[in-house]
C-alpha positions as CSV (number, residue, x, y, z in Angstrom):
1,X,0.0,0.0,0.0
2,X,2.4,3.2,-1.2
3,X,0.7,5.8,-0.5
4,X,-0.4,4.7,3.4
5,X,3.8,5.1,3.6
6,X,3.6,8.8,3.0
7,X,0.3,8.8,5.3
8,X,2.5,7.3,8.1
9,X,5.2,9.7,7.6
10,X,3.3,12.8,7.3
11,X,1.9,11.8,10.7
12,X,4.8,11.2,12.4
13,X,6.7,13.9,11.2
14,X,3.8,16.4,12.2
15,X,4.0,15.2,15.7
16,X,7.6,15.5,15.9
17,X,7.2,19.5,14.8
18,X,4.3,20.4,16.1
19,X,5.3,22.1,18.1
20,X,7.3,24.3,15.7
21,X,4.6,26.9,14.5
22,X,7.0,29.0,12.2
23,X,8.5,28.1,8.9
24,X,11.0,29.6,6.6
25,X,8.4,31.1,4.3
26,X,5.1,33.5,5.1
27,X,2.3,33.7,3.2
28,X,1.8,37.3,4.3
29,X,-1.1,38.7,2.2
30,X,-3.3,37.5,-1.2
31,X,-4.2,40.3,-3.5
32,X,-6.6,40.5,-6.7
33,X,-6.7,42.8,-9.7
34,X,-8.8,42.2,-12.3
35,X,-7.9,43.1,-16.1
36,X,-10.2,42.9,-19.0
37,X,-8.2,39.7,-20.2
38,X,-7.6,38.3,-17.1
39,X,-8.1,38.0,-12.9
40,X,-4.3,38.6,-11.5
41,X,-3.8,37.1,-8.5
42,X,-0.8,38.1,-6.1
43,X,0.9,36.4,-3.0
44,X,3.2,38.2,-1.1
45,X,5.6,35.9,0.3
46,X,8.7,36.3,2.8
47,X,11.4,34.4,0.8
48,X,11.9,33.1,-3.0
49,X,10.2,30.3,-3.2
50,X,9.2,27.8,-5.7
51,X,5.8,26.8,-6.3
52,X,3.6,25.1,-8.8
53,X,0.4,26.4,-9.9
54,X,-2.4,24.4,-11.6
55,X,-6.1,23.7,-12.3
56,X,-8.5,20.8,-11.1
57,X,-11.6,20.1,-12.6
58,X,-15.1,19.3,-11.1
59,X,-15.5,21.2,-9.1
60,X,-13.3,23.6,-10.7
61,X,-10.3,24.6,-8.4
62,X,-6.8,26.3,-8.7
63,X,-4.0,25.0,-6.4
64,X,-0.9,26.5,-5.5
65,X,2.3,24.1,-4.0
66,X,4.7,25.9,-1.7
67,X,7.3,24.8,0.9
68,X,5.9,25.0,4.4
69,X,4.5,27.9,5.2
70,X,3.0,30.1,7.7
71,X,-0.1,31.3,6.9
72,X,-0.3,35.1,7.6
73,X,-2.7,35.8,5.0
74,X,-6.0,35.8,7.1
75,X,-9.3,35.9,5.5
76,X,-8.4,37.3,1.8
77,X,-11.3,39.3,0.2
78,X,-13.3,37.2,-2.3
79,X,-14.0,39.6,-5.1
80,X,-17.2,38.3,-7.1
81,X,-15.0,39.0,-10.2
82,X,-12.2,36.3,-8.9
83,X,-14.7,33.7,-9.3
84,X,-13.4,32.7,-6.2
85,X,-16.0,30.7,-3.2
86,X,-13.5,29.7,-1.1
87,X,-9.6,29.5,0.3
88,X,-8.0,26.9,2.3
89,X,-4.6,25.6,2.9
90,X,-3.1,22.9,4.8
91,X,0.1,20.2,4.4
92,X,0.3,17.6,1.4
93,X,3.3,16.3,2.7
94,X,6.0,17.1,5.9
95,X,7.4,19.7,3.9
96,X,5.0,21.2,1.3
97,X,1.8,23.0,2.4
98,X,-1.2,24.0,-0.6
99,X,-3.7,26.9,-0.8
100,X,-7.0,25.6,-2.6
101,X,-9.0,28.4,-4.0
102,X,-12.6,27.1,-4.8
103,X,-14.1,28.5,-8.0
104,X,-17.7,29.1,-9.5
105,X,-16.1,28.9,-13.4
106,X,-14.0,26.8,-14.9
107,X,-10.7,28.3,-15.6
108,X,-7.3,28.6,-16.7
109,X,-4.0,30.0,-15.9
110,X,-2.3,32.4,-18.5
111,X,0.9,32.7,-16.7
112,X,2.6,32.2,-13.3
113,X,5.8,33.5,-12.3
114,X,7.9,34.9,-9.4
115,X,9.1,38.6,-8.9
116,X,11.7,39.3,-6.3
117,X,11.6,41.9,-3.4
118,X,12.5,45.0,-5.4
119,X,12.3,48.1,-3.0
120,X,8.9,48.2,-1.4
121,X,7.6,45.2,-3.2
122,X,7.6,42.2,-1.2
123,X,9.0,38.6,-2.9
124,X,5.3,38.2,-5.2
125,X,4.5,35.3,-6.6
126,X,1.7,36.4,-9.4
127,X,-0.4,33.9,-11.2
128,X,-2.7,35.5,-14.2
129,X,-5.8,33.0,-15.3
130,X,-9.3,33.3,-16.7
131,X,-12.5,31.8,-17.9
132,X,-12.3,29.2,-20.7
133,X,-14.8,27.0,-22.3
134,X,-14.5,23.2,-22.4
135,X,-12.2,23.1,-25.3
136,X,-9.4,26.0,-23.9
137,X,-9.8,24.0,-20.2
138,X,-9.2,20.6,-22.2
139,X,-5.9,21.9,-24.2
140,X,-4.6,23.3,-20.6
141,X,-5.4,21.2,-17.9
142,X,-2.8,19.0,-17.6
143,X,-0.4,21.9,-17.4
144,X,2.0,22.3,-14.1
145,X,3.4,26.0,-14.1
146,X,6.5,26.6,-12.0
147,X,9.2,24.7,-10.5
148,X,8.5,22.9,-7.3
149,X,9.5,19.4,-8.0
150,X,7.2,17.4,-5.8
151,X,8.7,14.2,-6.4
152,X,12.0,15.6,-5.0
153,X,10.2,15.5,-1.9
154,X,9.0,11.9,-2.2
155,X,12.1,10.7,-3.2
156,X,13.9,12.0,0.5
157,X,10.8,10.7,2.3
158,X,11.4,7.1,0.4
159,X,14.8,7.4,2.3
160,X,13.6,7.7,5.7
161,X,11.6,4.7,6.3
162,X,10.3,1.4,5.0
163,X,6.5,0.9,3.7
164,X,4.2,0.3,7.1
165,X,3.0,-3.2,7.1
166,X,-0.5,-3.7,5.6
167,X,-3.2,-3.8,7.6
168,X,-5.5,-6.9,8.7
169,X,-8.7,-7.6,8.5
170,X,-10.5,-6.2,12.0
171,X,-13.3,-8.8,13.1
172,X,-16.2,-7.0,14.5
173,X,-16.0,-7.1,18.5
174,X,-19.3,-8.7,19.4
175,X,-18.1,-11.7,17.9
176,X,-15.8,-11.2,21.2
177,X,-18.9,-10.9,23.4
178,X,-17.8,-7.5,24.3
179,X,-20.2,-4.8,24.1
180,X,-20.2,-3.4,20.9
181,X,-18.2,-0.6,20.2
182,X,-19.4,2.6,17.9
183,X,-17.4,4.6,16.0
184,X,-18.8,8.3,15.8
185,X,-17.0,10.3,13.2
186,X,-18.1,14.5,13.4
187,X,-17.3,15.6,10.3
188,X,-14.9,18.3,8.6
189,X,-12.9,20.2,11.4
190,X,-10.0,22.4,12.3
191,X,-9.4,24.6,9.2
192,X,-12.3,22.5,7.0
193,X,-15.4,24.5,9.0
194,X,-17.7,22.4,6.1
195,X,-20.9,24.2,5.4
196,X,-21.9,27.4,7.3
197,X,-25.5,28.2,6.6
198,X,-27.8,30.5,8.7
199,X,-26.7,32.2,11.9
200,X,-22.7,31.5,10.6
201,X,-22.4,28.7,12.5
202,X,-20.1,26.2,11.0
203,X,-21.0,22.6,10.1
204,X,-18.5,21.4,11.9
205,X,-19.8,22.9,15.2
206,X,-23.3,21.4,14.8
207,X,-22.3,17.7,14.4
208,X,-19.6,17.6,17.0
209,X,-22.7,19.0,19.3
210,X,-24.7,16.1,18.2
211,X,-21.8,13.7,17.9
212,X,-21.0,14.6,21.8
213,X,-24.6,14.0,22.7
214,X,-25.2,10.7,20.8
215,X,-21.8,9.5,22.3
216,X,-23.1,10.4,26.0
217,X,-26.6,9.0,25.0
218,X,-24.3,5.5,23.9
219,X,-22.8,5.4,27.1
220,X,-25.4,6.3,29.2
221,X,-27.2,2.9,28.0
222,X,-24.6,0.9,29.1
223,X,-25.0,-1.4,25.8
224,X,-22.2,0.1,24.1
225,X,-18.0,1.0,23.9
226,X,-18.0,4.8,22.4
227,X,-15.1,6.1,20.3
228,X,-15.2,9.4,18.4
229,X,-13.1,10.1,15.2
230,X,-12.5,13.6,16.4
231,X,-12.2,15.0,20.5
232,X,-11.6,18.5,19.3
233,X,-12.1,20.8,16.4
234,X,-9.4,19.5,14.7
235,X,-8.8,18.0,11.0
236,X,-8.1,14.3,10.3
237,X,-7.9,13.0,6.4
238,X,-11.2,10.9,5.0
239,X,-9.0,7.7,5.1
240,X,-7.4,8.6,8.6
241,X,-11.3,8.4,10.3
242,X,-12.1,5.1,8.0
243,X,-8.4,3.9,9.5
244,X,-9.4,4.8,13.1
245,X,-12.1,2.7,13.2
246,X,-10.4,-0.3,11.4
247,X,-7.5,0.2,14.4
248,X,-9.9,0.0,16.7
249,X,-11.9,-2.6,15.5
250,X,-15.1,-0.8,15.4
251,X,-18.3,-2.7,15.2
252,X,-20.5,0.2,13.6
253,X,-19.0,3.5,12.0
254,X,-21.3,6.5,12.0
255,X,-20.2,9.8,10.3
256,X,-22.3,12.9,11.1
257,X,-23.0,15.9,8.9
258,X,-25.5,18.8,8.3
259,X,-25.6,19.3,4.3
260,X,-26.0,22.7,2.1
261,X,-28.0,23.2,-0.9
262,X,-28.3,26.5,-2.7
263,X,-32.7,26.1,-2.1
264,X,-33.4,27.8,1.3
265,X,-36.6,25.7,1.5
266,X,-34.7,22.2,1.3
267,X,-35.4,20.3,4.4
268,X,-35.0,16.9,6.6
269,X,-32.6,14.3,7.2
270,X,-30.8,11.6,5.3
271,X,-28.8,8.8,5.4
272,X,-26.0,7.3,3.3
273,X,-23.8,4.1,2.5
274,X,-21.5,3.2,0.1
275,X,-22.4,2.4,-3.7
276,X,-20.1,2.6,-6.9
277,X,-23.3,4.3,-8.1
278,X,-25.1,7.3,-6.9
279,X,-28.9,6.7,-6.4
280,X,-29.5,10.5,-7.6
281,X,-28.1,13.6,-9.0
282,X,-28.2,15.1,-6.1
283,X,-26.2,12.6,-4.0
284,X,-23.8,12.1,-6.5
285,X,-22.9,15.7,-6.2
286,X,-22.9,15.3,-1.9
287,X,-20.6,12.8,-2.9
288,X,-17.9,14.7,-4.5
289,X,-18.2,17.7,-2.0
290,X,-17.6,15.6,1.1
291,X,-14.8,14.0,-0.8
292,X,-13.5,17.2,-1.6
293,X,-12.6,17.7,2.0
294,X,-9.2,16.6,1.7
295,X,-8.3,19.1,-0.9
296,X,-7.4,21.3,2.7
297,X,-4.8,18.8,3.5
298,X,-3.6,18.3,0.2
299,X,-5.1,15.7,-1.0
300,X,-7.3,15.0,-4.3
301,X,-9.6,11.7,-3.8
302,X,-9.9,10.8,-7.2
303,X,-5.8,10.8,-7.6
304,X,-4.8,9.1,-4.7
305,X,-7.5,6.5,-3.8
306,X,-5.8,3.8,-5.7
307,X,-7.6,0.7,-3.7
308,X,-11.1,1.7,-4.4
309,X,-11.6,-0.3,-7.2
310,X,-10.0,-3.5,-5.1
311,X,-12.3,-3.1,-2.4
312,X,-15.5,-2.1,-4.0
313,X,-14.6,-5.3,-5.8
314,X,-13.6,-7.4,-3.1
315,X,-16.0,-10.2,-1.3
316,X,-15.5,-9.5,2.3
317,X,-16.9,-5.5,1.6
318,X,-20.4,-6.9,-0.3
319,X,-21.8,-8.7,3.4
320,X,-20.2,-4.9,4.5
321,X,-22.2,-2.9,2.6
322,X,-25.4,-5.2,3.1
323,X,-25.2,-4.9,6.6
324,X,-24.8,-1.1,6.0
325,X,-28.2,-0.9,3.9
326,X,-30.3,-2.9,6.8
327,X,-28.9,-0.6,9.5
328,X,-29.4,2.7,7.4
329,X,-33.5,1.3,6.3
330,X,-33.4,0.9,10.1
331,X,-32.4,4.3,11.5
332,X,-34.5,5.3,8.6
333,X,-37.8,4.4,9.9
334,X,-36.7,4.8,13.3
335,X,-36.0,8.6,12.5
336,X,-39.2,9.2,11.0
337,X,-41.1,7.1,14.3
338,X,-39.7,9.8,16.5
339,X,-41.0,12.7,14.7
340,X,-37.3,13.6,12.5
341,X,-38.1,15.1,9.6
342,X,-36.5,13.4,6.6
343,X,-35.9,13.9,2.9
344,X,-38.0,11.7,0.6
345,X,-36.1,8.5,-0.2
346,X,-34.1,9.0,3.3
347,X,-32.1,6.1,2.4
348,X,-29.5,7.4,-0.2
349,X,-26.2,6.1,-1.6
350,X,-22.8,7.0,-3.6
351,X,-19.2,7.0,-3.4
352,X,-18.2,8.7,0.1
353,X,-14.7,8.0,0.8
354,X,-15.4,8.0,4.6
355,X,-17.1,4.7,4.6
356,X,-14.9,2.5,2.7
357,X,-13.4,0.6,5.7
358,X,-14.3,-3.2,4.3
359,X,-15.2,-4.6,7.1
360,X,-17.3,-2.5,8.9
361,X,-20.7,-1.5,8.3
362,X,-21.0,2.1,8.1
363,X,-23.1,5.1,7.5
364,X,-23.0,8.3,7.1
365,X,-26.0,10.8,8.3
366,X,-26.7,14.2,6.9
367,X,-28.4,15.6,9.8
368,X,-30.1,18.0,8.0
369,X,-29.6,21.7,6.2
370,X,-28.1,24.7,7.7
371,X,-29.1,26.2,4.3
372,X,-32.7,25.8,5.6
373,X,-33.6,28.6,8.1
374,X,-35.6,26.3,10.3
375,X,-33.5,23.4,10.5
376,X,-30.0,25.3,10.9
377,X,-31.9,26.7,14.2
378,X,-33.1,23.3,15.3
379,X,-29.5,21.8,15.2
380,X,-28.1,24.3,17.5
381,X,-30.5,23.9,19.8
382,X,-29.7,20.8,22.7
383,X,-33.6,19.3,22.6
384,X,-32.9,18.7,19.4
385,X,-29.9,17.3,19.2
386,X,-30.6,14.5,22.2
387,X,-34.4,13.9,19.7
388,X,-32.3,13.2,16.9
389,X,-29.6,11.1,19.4
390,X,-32.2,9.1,21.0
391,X,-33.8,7.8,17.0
392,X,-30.4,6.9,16.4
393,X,-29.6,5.2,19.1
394,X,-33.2,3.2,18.4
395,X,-32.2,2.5,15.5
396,X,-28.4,1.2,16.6
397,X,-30.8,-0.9,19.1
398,X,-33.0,-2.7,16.2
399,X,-29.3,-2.9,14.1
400,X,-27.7,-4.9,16.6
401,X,-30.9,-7.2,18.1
402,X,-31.3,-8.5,14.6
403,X,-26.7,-9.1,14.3
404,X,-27.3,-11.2,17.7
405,X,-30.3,-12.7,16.1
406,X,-28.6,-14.0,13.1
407,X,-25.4,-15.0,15.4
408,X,-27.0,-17.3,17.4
409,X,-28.6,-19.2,15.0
């Protein structure tokens, strides 16, 4: 498994520097012009650096490579005429960081280059891009402007270590006849806040609320072991949750979130599992957003997930993913017994990276919309949250009577 290697060391390597909070470089401040050819973009930077600059397709996103920084920059100002939704930046490796810069178009870069201090000019580096139809983005997308040689990076880190053994199969713990134990995962975290809807609270906030009072719900039946992904607002990788709960040997894995649609008067719950296919439009595009999430860390799904195909193909995840549909029809009709309001056809499904752990059965809950006025106020509020934990936890009941069920017989 190559890239869990560079997983392992990333890891390791952040905990031996963390507590180091200043680099060489300083990303001190992000400006934008815009020209009647093209958007210019300018980073003022503490040092020469290199860098490379490039384009990422659906959703459309620019990404800039650096050497570790320090980010310095703040909040930069979003100009409509940027195109530009959102920023975020986080490591890809020990020693190279990325900014992500979300866009509304699909673009292009024109040019990217770097100007040295010269007087009261700070070190700049400037990239220059601009809209482009399907056949310009098509000609240009595969091109890397710059000079930061990632895989001289690779190539030291190969030097350190050796590849981490591969992982074994984790049996599920009531086989044990130890309580069972539930994994709750609160999604995004640390510098991914995930959707912020009305009344600017993050996602993040909301489900690690409800994540804290399902968990205390758990343990207060005394029928379950509780783990959570996440203690803090902090960020952990898609594959670093799904590898938590193999580590632990988790019995059920239960990923929280509250969605965001551009209709205000979208409403209700949901609940996920795994499929190669999407059952909708809609959750094919849920899909690829929560996905995205580890764009802030560096990290494109779609290029690095090299073991989808294996597993999605492999026999031990097909009993995995069954078990994942009766629990989630479960919770379903559970959630809708105890008054939750949920989205037509609660049960949903697609790719979500979060619940490929093969042998595992796991879900993933959209607790509702903080795009929706209503239900954005309902998830900050506590009586809520323990309704919504006590359906679940109903639910997590009828899952587990039916498993002990089919085990004794």
């Amino acid at each position: 498994m190559p890239n869990y290697r560079y997983i392992l060391i990333a890891f390791c390597l952040l905990l031996t520097f963390s507590a180091t909070k200043s680099y060489a470089l300083d990303i001190q401040q992000i400006r934008f012009g815009a020209h009647p050819d093209k958007i210019r973009m300018v980073l003022d930077v503490s040092e020469v650096t290199d860098f490379r600059a490039f384009i990422l397709p659906s959703p459309p996103r620019l990404v800039i490579d650096l050497p570790r920084f320090t980010w310095k920059a703040g909040h930069p100002p979003k100009p409509p005429q940027t195109m530009i939704s959102d920023i975020r930046q986080g490591l890809l490796m020990p020693e190279i960081s990325r900014i992500v810069f979300d866009l509304n178009k699909t673009v292009v870069i024109k040019s990217a280059f770097l100007l040295p201090k010269n007087g009261q000019q700070e070190n700049r580096i400037v990239i220059d891009y601009k809209t482009a139809n399907n056949q310009e983005f098509s000609a240009n997308k595969d091109v890397l402007h710059g000079t930061l040689k990632i895989d001289d990076y690779k190539n030291t880190i190969d030097n350190i270590t050796s590849p981490a053994p591969a992982q074994k199969p984790v049996q599920p713990s009531y086989k044990k006849q130890e309580k069972p134990l539930i994994i709750i995962d609160p999604g995004h975290g640390g510098q991914d806040p995930g959707a912020i809807g009305h009344y600017k609270i993050p996602e993040k906030k909301l489900v690690f609320s409800l994540a804290k009072e399902l968990k205390k719900q758990l343990l207060t039946s005394g029928k379950y072991r509780v783990m959570m992904t996440r203690d803090k607002d902090k960020f952990i990788r898609l594959k670093d949750r799904v590898k938590f709960a193999r580590k632990h040997g988790g019995d059920l894995f239960i990923s929280i979130h509250a969605d965001s649609i551009g209709k205000s008067s979208v409403h209700g719950a949901s609940i996920y599992t795994l499929s190669k296919k999407a059952s909708d439009a809609q959750t094919a595009k849920l899909a690829e957003k929560e996905n995205q999430a580890d764009l802030i860390a560096g990290v494109d799904f779609h290029v690095e997930d090299e073991q989808v195909a294996f597993i999605l193909g492999d026999f031990l995840i097909n009993d995995t993913m069954n078990q994942s549909k009766f629990f989630a029809n479960t919770l379903a009709t559970k959630m809708k017994s105890a008054g939750i309001n949920t989205l037509h056809n609660t049960h949903r499904y697609a790719g979500f990276a979060v619940l490929k752990a093969p042998d595992i059965p796991s879900i993933l809950i959209e607790a509702g919309f903080v795009s929706n006025k209503k239900e954005a106020r309902l998830l900050n509020k506590q009586s809520y949250r323990q309704k919504m934990a006590k359906a679940i936890i109903s639910g997590i009941n009828s899952y587990f009577n039916s498993v002990y069920r089919n085990e004794s017989n």
